[in-house]
C-alpha positions in Angstrom: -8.3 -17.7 -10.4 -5.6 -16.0 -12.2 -2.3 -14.1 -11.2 -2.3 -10.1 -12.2 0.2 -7.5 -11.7 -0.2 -4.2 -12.4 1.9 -0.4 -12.9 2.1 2.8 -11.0 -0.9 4.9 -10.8 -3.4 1.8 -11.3 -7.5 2.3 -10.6 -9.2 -0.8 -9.7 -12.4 -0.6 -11.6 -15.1 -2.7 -8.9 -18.5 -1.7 -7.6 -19.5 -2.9 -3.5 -22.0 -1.6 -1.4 -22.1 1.6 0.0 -20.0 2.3 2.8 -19.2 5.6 5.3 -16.2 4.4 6.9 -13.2 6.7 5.3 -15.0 10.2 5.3 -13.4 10.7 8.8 -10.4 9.0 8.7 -9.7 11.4 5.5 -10.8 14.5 6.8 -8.4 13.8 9.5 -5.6 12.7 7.7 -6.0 15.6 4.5 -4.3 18.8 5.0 -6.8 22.4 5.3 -7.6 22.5 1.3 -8.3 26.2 2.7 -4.3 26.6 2.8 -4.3 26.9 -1.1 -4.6 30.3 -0.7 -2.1 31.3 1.8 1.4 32.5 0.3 2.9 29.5 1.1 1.3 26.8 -0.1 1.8 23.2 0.7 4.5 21.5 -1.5 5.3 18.0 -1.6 8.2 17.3 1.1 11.9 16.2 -0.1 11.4 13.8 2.6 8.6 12.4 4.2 10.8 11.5 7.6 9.7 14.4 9.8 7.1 12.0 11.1 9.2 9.0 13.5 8.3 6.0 12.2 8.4 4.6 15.3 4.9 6.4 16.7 3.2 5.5 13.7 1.4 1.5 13.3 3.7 -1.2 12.4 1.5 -3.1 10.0 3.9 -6.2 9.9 1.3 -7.9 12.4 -1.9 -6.9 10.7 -4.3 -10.1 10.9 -7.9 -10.5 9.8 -10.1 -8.6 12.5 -8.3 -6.5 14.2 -8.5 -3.6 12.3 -5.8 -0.8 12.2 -6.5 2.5 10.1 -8.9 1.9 7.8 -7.6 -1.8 7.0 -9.7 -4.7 7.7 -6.3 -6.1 6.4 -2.8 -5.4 5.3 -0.2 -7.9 4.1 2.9 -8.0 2.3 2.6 -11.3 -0.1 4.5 -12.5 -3.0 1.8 -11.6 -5.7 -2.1 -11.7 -5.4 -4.7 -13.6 -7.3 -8.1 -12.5 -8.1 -10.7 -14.6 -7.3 -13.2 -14.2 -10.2 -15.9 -16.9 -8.4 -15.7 -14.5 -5.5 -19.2 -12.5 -6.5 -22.1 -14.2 -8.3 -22.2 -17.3 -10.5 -18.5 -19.1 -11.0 -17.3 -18.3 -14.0 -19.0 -15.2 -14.9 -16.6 -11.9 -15.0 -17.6 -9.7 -12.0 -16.4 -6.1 -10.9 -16.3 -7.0 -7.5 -13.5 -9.5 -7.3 -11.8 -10.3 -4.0 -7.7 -10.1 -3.9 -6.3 -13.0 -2.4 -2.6 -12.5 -1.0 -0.2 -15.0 -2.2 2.3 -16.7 0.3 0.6 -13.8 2.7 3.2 -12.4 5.6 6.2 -13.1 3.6 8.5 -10.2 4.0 12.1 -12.0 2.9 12.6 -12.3 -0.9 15.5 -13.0 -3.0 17.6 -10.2 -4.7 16.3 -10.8 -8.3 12.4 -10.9 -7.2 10.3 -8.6 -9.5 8.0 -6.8 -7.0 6.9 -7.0 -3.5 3.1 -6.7 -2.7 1.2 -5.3 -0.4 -2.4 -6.3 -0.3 -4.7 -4.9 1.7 -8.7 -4.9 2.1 -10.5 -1.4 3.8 -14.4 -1.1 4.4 -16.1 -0.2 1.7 -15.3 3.5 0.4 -17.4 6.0 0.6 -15.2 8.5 -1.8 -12.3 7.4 -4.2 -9.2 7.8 -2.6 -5.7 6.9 -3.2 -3.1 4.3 -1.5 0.5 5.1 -1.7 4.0 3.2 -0.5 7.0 4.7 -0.6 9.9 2.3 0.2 13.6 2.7 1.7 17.0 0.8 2.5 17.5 0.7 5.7 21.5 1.1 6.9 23.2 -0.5 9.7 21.6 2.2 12.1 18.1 1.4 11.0 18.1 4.8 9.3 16.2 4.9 6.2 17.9 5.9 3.0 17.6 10.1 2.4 15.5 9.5 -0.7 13.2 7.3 -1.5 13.9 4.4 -3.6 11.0 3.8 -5.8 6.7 4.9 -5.1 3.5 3.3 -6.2 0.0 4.8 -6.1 -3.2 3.0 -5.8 -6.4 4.8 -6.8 -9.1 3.3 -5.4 -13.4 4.4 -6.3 -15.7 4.8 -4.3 -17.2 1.8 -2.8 -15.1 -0.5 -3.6 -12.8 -3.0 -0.9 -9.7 -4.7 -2.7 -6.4 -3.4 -3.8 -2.7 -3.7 -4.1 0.7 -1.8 -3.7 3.8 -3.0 -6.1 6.9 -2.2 -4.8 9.3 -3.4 -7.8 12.9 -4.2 -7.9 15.1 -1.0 -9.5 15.1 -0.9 -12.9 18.0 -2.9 -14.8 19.4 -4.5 -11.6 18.5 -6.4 -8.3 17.5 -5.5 -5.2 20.4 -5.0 -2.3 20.4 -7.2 0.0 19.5 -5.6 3.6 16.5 -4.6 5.6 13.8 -1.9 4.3 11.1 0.5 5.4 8.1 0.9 3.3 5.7 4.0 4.4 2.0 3.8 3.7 -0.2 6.7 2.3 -3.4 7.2 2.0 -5.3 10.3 0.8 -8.2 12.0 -1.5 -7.8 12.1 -5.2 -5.8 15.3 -6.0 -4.2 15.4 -2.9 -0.6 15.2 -3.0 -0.2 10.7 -2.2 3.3 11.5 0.1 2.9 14.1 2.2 3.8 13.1 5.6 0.7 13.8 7.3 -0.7 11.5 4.9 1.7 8.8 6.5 -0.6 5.9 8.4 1.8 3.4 8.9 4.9 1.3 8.0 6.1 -1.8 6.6 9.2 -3.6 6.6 11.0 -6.4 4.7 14.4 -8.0 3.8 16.5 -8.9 1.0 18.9 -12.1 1.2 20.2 -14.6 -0.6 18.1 -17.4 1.4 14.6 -15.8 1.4 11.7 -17.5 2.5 10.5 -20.9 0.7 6.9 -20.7 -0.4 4.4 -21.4 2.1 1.8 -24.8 1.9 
């Protein structure tokens, strides 16, 4: 097994069986393509916030079997490893590797920690699609900051399971320390990744100066 990261607009390149799950959930979740032609188009929105967080699924408590959206899982994790035995005969490279979450649930990390992950696994795809996080500091209120402070998009092919989100410290300094809100995205290719009513859930984590000690 061996520890990858990765950068912004990333395509995992896997092959898995065919699979007819995420046809409905994106026709439901893409805007009317049809609206291209009106006079006021569809632009991508300043802020994603007209949608309350607080009626959309909290993923924080996302466990194996029990499914929410299209996730068979969801979990924020330290890093992930890929698990190149996972598929046919140990040792042989296979494009069907399994992502395995490292120190899964964590969601407190120290202000100088290079990215926070978020690995998920859906049913098998039946179209590519892409799988976006926006993330935001919360202030005392619980308000989320006006803009947001970084984005990572996932595309995803058809038929395939596995994939991660990188949310990464700013660049050339640390994370603040406090409490933050992480929005999750998904949507077709070409479709515009952070449009709110492409919003299917939310995440949250913490920075401090005593995170969380790795996990046995």
């Amino acid at each position: 097994m061996s520890l990858f990261t990765g950068n912004s607009n990333r395509t995992m390149q896997r092959v898995m069986p065919a699979g007819a799950m995420l046809l409905g959930v994106l026709v439901v979740l893409a805007p009317d393509v049809g609206s291209a032609r009106d006079d006021m188009a569809p632009k991508e929105q300043r802020q994603t916030g007209e949608i309350d967080p607080a009626k959309l699924p909290s993923f924080d408590e996302q466990k194996r079997g029990i499914p929410q959206s299209i996730f068979v899982s969801i979990q924020m994790a330290k890093g992930y490893e890929v698990e190149w035995d996972s598929f046919g005969r140990k040792g042989w490279y296979t494009q069907d590797p399994r992502l395995k979450p490292i120190d899964p649930g964590t969601t407190v990390f120290g202000p100088d920690t290079p990215a926070v992950y978020i690995v998920f696994e859906v049913a098998p795809l039946e179209d590519p699609a892409q799988f976006s996080a926006q993330w935001f500091l919360l202030d005392k209120d619980d308000k989320p900051s006006a803009e947001p402070l970084g984005r990572d998009t996932l595309e995803v092919l058809g038929h395939e399971r596995y994939g991660y989100l990188e949310l990464k410290k700013p660049a050339g300094g640390n994370w603040s320390k406090g409490n933050y809100l992480v929005k999750v995205f998904i949507t077709p290719l070409g479709q515009q990744p952070f449009h709110a009513a492409n919003q299917v859930g939310t995440m949250q984590f913490s920075i401090t100066d005593q995170p969380a000690s790795s996990r046995k």
